[in-house]
C-alpha positions as a printed Julia matrix, in Angstrom:
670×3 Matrix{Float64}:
 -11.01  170.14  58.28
  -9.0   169.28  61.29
  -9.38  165.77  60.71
  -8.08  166.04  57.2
  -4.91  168.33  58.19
  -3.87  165.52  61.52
  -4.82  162.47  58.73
  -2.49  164.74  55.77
   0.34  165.34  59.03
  -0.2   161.32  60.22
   0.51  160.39  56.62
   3.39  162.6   56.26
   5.14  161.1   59.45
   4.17  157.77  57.99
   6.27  158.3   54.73
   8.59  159.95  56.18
   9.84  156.91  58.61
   9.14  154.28  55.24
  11.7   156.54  53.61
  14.13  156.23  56.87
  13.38  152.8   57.0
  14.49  152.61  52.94
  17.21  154.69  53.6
  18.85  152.64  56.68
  18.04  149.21  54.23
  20.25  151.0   51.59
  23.18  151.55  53.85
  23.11  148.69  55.45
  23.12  146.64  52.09
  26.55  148.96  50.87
  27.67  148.07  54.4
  27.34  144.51  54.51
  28.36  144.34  51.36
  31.65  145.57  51.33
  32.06  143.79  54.52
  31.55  140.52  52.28
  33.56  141.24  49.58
  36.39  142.59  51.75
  36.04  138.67  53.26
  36.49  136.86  49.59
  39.21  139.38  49.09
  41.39  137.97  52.08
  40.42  134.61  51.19
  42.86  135.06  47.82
  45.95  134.06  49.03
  47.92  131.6   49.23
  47.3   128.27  51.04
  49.33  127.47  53.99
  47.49  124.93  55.43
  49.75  121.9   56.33
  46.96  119.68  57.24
  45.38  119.74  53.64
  46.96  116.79  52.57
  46.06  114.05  54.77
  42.15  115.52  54.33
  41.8   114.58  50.84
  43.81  111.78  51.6
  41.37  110.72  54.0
  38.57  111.48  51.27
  40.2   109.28  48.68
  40.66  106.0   51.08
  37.34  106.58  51.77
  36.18  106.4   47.78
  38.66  103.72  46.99
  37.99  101.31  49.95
  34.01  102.18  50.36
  34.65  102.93  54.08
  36.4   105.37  56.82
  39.59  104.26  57.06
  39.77  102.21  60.92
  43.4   101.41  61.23
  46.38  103.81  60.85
  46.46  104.67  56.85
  49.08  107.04  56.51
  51.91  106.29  58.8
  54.04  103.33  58.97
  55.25  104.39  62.16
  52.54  103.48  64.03
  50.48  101.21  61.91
  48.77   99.3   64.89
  47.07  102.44  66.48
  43.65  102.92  65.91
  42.07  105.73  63.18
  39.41  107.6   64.25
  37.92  109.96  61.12
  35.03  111.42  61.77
  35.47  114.52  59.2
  34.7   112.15  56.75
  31.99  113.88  54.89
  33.58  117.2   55.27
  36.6   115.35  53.47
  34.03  114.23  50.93
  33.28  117.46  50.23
  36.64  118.89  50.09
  37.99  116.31  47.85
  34.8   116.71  45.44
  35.19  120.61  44.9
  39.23  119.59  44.49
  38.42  117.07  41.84
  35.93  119.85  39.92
  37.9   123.13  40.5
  40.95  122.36  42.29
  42.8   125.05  44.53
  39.95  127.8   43.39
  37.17  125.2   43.77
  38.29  124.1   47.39
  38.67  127.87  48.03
  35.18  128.8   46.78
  33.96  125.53  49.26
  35.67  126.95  52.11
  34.61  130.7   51.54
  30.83  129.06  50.91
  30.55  127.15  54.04
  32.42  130.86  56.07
  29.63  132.99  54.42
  26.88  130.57  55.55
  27.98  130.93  58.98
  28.26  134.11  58.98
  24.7   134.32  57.43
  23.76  132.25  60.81
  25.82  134.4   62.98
  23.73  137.78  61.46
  20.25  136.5   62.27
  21.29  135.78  65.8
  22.8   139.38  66.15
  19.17  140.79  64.48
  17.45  138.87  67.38
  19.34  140.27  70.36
  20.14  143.88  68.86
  16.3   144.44  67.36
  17.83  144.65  63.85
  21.43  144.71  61.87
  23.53  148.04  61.94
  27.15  149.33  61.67
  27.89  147.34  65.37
  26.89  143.86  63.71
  28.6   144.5   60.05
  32.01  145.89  62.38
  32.18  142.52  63.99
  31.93  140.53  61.21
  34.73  142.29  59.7
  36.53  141.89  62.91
  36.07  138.39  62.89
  36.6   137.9   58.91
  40.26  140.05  59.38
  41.01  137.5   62.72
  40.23  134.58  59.8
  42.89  132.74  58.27
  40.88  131.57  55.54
  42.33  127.64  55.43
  40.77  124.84  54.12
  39.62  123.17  57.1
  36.84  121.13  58.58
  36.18  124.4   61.2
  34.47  125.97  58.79
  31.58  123.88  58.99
  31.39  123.11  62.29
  31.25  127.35  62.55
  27.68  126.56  60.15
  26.4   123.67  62.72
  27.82  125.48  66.66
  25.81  128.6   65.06
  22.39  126.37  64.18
  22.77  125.07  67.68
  22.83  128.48  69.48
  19.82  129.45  67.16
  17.75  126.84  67.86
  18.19  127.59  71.34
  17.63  130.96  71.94
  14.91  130.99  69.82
  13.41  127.8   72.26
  14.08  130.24  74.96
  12.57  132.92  73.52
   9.17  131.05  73.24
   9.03  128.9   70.14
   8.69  125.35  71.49
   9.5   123.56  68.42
  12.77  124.88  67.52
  14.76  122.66  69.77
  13.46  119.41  67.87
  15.83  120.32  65.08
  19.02  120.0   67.48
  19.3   115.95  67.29
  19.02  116.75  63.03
  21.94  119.39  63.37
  24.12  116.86  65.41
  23.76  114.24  63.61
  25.41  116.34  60.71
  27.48  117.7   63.02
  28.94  114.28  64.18
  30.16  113.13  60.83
  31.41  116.11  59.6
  34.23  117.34  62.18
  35.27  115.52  65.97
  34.29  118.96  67.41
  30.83  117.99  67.45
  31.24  117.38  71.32
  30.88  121.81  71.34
  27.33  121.0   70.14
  27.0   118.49  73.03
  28.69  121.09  75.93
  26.49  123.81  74.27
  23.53  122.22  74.92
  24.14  120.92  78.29
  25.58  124.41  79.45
  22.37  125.9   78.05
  20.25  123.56  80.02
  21.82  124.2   83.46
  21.5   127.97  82.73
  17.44  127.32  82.18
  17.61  125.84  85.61
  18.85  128.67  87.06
  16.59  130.88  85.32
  13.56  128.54  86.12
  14.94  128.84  90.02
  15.14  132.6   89.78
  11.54  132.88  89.61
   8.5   131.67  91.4
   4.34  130.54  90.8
   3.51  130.08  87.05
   6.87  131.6   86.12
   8.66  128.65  87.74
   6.23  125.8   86.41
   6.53  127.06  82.82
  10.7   127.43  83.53
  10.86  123.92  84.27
   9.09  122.97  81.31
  11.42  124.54  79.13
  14.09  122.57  81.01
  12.42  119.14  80.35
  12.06  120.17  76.91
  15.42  120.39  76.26
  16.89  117.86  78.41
  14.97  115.73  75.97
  16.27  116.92  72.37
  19.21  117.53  75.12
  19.59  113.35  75.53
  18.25  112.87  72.06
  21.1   114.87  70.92
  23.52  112.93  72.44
  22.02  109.61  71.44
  21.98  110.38  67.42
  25.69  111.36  67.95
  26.12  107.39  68.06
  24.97  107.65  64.23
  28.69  107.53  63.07
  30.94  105.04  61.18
  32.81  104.37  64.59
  29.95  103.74  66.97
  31.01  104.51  71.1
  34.6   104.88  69.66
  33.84  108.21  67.68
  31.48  108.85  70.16
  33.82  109.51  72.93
  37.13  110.51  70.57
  36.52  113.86  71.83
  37.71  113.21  75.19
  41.39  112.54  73.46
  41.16  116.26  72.22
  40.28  117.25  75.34
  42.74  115.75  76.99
  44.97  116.82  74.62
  43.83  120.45  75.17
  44.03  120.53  78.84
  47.12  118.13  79.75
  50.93  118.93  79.49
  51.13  117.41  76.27
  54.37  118.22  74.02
  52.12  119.94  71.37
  51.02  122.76  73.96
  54.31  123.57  74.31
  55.61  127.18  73.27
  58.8   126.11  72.04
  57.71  122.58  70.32
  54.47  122.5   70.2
  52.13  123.06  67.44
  51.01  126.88  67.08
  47.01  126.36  67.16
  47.49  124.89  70.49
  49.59  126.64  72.18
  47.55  128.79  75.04
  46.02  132.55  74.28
  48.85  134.04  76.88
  51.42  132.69  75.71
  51.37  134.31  71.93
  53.37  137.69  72.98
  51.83  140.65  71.04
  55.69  142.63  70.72
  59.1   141.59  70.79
  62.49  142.24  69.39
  64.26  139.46  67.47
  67.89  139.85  67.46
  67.03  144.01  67.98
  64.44  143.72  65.1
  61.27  144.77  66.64
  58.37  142.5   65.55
  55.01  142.76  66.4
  52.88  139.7   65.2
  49.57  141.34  63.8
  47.35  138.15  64.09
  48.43  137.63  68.28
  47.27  141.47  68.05
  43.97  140.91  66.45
  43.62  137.67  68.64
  44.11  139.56  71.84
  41.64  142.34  70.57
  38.91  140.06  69.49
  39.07  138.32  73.0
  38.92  141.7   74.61
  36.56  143.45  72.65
  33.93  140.58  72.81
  33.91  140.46  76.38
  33.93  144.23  77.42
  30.78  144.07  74.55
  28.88  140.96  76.64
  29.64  142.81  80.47
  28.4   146.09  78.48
  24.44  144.93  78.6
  21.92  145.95  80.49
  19.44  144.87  82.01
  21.49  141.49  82.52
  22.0   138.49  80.34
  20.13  135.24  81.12
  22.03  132.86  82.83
  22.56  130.85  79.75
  24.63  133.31  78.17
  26.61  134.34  81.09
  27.44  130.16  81.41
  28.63  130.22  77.81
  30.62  133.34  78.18
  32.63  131.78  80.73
  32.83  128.56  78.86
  33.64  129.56  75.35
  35.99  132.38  77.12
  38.09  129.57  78.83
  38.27  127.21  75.75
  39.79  130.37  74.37
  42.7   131.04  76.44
  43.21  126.95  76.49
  44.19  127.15  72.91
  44.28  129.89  70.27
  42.59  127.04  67.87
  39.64  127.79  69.66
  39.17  131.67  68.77
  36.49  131.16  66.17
  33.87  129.2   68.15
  34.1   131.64  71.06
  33.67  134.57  68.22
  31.3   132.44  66.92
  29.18  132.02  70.05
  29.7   135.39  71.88
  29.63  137.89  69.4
  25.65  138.49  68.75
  25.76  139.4   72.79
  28.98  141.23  72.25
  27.03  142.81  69.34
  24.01  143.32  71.7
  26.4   144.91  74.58
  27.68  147.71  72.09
  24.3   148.39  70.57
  22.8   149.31  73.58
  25.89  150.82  74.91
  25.85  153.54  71.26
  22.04  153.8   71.42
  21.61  157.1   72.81
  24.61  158.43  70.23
  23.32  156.83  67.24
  21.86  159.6   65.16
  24.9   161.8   66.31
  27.34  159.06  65.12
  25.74  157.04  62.58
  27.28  158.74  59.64
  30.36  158.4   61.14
  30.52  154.87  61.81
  29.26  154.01  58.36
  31.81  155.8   56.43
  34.65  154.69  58.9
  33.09  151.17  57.98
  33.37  151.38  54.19
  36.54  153.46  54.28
  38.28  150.29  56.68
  36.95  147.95  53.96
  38.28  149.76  51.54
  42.11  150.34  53.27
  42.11  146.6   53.78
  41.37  146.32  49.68
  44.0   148.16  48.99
  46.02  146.8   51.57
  45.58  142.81  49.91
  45.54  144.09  46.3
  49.3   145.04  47.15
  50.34  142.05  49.0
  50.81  143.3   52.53
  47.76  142.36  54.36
  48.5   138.52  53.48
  52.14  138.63  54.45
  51.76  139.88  57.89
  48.78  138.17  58.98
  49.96  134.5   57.14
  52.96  135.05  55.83
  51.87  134.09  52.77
  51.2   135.97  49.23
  48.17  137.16  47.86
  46.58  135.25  45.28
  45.48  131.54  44.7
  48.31  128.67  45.04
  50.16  126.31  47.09
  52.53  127.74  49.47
  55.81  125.64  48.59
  57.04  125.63  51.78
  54.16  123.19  53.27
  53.17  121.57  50.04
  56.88  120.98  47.84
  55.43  120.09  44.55
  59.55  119.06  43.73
  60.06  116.84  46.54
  56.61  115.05  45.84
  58.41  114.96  41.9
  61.09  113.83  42.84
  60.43  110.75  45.44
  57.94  109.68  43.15
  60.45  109.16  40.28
  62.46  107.13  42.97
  60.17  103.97  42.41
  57.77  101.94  44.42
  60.65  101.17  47.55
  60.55  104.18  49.32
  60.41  104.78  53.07
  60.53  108.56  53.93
  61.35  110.58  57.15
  60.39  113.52  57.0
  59.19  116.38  59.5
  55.56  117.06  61.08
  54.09  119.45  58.97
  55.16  118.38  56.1
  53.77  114.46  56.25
  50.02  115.08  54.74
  51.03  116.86  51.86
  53.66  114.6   51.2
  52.11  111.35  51.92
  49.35  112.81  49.45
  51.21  113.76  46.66
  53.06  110.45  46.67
  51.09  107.94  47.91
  53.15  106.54  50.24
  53.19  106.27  53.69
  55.5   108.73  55.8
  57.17  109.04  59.19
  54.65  111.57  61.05
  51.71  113.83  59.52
  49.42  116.59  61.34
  47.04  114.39  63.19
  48.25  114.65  66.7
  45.14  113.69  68.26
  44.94  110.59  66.89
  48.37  108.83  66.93
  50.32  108.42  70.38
  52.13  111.39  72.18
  55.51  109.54  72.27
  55.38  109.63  68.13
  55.59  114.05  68.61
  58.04  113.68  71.18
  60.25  111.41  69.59
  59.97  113.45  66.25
  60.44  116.54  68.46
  63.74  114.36  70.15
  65.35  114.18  66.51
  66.71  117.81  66.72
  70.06  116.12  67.91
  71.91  115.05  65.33
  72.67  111.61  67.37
  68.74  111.25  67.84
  68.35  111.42  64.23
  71.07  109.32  63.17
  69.63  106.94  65.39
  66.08  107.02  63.99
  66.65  106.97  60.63
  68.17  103.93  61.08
  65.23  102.28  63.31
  62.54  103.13  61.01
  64.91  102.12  57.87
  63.95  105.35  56.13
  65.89  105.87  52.82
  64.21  109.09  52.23
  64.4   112.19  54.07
  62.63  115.7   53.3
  64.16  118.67  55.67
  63.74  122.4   55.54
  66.59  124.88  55.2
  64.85  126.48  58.23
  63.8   123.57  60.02
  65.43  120.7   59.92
  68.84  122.04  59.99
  70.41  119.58  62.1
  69.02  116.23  59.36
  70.37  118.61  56.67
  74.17  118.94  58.6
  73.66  115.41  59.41
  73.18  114.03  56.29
  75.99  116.14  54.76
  78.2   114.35  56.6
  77.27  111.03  55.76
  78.67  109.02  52.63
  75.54  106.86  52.1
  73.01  109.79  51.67
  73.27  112.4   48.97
  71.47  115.19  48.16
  68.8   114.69  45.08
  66.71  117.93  45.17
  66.79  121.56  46.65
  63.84  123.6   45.64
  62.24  126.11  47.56
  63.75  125.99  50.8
  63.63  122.25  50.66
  65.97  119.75  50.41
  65.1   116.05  49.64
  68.39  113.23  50.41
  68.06  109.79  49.33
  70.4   106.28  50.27
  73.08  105.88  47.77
  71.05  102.58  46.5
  67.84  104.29  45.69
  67.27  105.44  42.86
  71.13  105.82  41.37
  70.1   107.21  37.87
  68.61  110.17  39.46
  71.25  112.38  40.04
  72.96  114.3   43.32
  72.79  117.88  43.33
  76.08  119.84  42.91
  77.09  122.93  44.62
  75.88  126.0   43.14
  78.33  128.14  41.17
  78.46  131.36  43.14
  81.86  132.24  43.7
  81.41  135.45  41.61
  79.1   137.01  43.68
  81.74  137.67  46.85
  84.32  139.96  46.94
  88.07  138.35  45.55
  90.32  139.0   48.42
  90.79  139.45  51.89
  90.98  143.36  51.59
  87.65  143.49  49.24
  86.02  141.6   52.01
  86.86  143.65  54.35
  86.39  146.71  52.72
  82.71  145.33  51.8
  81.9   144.2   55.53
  83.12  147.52  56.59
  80.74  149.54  54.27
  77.5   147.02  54.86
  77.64  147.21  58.44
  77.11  150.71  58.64
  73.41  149.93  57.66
  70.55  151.13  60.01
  68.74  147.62  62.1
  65.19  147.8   61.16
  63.3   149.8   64.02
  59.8   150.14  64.94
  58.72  152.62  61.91
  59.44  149.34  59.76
  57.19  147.43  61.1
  54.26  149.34  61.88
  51.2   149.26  60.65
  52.22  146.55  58.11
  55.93  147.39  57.64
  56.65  143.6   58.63
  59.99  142.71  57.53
  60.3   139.3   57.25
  63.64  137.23  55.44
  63.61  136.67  52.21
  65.19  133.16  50.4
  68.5   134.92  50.82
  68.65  133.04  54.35
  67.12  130.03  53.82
  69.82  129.6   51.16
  72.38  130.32  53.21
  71.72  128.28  56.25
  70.92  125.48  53.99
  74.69  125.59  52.61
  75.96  126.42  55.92
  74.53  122.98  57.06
  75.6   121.35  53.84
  79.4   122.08  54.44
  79.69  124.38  51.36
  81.48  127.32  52.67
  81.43  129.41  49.43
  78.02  128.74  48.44
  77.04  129.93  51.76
  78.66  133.15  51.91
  77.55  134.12  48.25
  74.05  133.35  49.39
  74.28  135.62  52.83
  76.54  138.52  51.04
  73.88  138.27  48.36
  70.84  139.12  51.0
  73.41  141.66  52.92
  73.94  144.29  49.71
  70.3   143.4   48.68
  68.41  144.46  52.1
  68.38  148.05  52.89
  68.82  147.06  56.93
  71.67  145.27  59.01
  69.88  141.8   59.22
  71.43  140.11  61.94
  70.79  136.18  60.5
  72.48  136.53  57.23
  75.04  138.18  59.18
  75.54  135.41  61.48
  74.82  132.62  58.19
  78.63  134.86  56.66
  80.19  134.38  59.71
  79.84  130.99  60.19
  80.8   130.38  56.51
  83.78  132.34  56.91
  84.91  129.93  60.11
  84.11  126.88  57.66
  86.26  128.33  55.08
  88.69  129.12  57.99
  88.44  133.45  57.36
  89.37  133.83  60.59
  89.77  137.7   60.22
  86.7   138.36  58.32
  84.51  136.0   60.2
  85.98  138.43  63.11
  84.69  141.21  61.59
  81.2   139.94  61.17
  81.24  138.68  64.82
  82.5   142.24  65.85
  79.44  144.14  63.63
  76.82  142.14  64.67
  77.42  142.73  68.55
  78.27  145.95  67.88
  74.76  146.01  66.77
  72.76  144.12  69.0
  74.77  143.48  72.42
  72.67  140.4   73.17
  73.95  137.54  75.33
  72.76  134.68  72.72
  75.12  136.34  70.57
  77.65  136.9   72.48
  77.87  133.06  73.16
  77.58  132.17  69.29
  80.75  134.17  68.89
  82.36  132.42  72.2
  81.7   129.17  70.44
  82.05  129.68  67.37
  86.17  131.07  68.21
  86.53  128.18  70.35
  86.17  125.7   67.64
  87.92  126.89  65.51
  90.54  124.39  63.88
  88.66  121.36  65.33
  87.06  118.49  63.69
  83.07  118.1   63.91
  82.09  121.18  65.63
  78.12  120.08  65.54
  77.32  123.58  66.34
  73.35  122.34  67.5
  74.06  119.74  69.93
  74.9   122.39  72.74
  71.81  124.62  72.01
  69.39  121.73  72.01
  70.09  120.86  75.04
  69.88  123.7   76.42
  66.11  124.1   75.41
  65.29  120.65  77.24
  66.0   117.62  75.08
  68.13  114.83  76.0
């Protein structure tokens, strides 16, 4: 009778922990869940990505010539330097989901290869926390938000740096065979992105950590330690030798030391002022400023501060200690990081099953109490960010771009691709960095610079970095006989003044902030582009005018309620117009453009301010450009200002002002 009640009570408890157990599998399915569909959500928006171009450029040399392209394809700048592509099957790839589905089948590529890693990235966490919970599904939400969802070549290596780390901490956790499959990953790894060298340093890094570990202990402890070291200083070498497997031999096999050096050195592109943003160093992306007395306060620096943070408090949080391994690659992948902000994903990549671990442990003994908590917080963040992308915001101020599949025009103009190819066979373009894959894509012709600054010489960025002086771009377009130029209205302000000014270049297409100019002998049927008629849209006379600047200056400048959580503002066209008609010389075009943006915006935005005032001095409205001068540092007192309106006074009435030539210098370029 006993018996039967404890074996009745035994199978009670039994049930009652299957029906836990069912009940935890539940939740966690709606948790993960949401956390993945959250992720496709943010990957619906539009693409940015300048590099895109030159990658399924890459791709279609490779189908049309049968080989990896050796020599310098794209640039006729520097056509004897030598090509190293090893993302050639990634570009393979790329360019085959391109050709099936275009934008949305490239997206659906890109999201593929993300969710695969992640996939990866969730077994590791199971390992070290004894299972997936609310900690696990919170970071990969963290690190999906962080995401900028291009289309690049990353996104695999995130699928290979994650098999690598499997393989071996599941070698050190006992399973002898698993670290046999690391020569198979690399050799992937080594033809599909030049950042297979992280395989390489992961490994090695892992190895000297066993050898600590092995020399931690002592007797049978330390025999069996060293065999695990031998082990994998074997698949270790073996790694290293497959990684020779590639189209270019030694020369692919050491590019990554240019990236490194790249990385490390005082090149141009690290700078914060001209350098490219990915690799520009963690501490110098400030997380709040004011701009002008705007207050801005870059969400993406935010969440790339946090991530760093929270990682690493989660890694120091465990106990009993790490392994020596991981405490190695902590320090490793944590340096890489504050090298470059390019490098956020593999250190997320690497450190966040510990960082998962850390946290775990840390909650354990307030799970039960909190576990509700966390899971509905969970789903209800999910479900803020959903509404947050379905209306737009969430894309604009972590990309600046809109939500919803398509090419940003701003890196990829579809018109200026139109419009160079109507121009014939005999073109030779100049254009600026980011926009030289896309263009050089869409055309088929070879331009002055593109993305790829690890593989062309340094003096190529600082000489393209040089031509913000109008006399260092007169110079140049000359020297590389370029008959085509492609400038942004915020960008290339300087070409666009330039080339205003000159009688052998005319203006041939302005669409979407911007502007294409080509030689007065290319091309002569295709027609110049006239000055907008605008004159309507500003007030008649001298006393409407003033009467206008009076009443629009008593707007409010955006403060800090504006721009938090996602109040962002950001400048619409309004300026880009402007400034682009301000550096064309058309006085009246550009002061229907600002005044346009200035009764449109509910705040005193101190750029189109400044675009009126300087089209008031061209137009030589001395006492209204006066006015503006007076508003705007009656707004924001700041000493940049202060020095525009000093300048701008003192030239007034003579010829040639070149308003640039003074402030470039003054940033460092001779």
């Amino acid at each position: 009778m006993d018996t039967g009640l404890d074996g009745r009570s035994s199978h009670r408890t039994v049930s009652s922990k299957r029906v836990n157990q069912f009940g935890n599998w539940s939740w966690n399915g709606i948790l993960f869940a949401a956390v993945f569909l959250t992720g496709l959500a943010m990957s619906w928006r539009m693409v940015g990505n300048p590099d895109l171009g030159f990658q399924l450029n890459a791709a279609k040399y490779v189908l049309t010539h049968g080989d990896v392209p050796r020599a310098e394809p794209f640039l006729y700048t520097v056509p004897w330097s030598r090509y190293v592509d090893l993302q050639w099957l990634w570009q393979l790839s790329i360019y085959g989901a391109n050709q099936w589905g275009g934008i949305l089948g490239m997206n659906l590529l890109c999201v593929g290869y993300t969710f695969i890693a992640s996939a990866i990235l969730l077994i590791r966490c199971r390992n070290w926390c004894g299972g997936l919970g609310t900690v696990s599904a919170g970071f990969l939400l963290f690190f999906f938000m962080v995401n900028f969802w291009d289309f690049r070549p990353h996104t695999i290596s995130w699928i290979y740096l994650s098999l690598v780390l499997l393989c071996l901490e599941c070698h050190s956790a006992g399973e002898k065979k698993a670290v046999w499959f690391l020569p198979l990953i690399m050799l992937g790894w080594v033809n599909c992105h030049a950042l297979f060298s992280l395989g390489l340093m992961t490994i090695g890094l892992w190895t000297a950590g066993e050898v600590v570990e092995a020399c931690l202990v002592k007797g049978e402890d330390r025999r069996k330690g060293f065999e695990k070291v031998y082990r994998l200083m074997g698949a270790g070498a073996l790694s290293g030798l497959v990684c020779l497997i590639n189209p270019y031999g030694w020369e692919g096999w050491i590019f990554p030391l240019r990236q490194f050096t790249l990385l490390t050195s005082a090149h141009i592109a690290k700078d914060s002022v001209f350098g490219v943003n990915e690799f520009v160093a963690l501490g110098s992306r400030g997380a709040a400023f004011l701009t002008y007395g705007r207050p801005s306060i870059p969400i993406v620096t935010l969440l790339l501060w946090l991530i760093f943070f929270v990682v690493l408090l989660g890694l120091v949080l465990r106990r009993p200690r790490w392994p020596a391994p991981v405490w190695i690659l902590g320090v490793a992948f944590a340096a890489l990081y504050l090298t470059a902000v390019k490098n956020w994903s593999y250190f997320s990549m690497a450190l966040i099953p510990y960082a998962s671990g850390g946290w775990s442990q840390l909650l354990q003994p307030k799970r039960e109490k909190w576990k509700s908590v966390g899971r509905f917080g969970l789903l209800g963040v999910c479900l803020l960010l959903l509404f947050l992308m379905g209306v737009g915001w969430w894309s604009r101020v972590t990309s600046s771009l809109g939500f919803g599949l398509g090419y940003n025009a701003r890196n990829h103009p579809v018109g200026a691709v139109e419009i160079i190819n109507r121009a014939g066979s005999e073109v030779r373009i100049m254009n600026p960095h980011d926009l030289g894959g896309w263009l050089a894509w869409g055309t088929g012709k070879k331009v002055y610079i593109d993305g790829r600054n690890d593989n062309y010489p340094e003096r190529l960025y600082r000489e393209s970095v040089g031509a913000g002086l109008a006399d260092n771009f007169k110079a140049l377009i000359e020297v590389v006989r370029a008959n085509v130029v492609v400038a942004r209205e915020l960008g290339e302000g300087v070409w666009i003044e330039a080339l205003a000014k000159e009688p052998d270049w005319r203006l041939v297409d302005r669409t979407d902030g911007v502007m294409v100019f080509f030689r007065k002998d290319l091309a002569p049927e295709i027609p110049s582009v006239s000055m907008v008629e605008v004159g309507q849209r500003i007030p008649s006379n001298p006393s409407a005018w003033n009467k206008g600047l009076e009443q629009q200056a008593q707007k409010p400048l955006p403060g800090w309620v504006n721009t938090l959580p996602f109040g962002q503002y950001e400048l619409d066209e309004s300026a880009g117009q402007s400034a682009g008609s301000v550096f064309l010389g058309r006085s009246r075009e550009a002061q229907a453009y600002a005044w346009e943006g200035i009764c449109k915006s509910p705040y005193f935005i101190v750029e189109l301010w400044v675009n009126l005032a300087a089209a008031l001095e061209m137009n030589k409205e001395y006492p209204q450009a006066d006015l503006c001068w007076d508003a705007i540092l009656r707004k924001v007192p700041d000493k940049d200002l202060q020095e525009r309106a000093e300048k701008a006074r003192a030239r007034r009435n003579k010829p040639d002002p070149s308003p640039y030539l003074e402030e470039m210098r003054r940033k460092g370029l001779r």
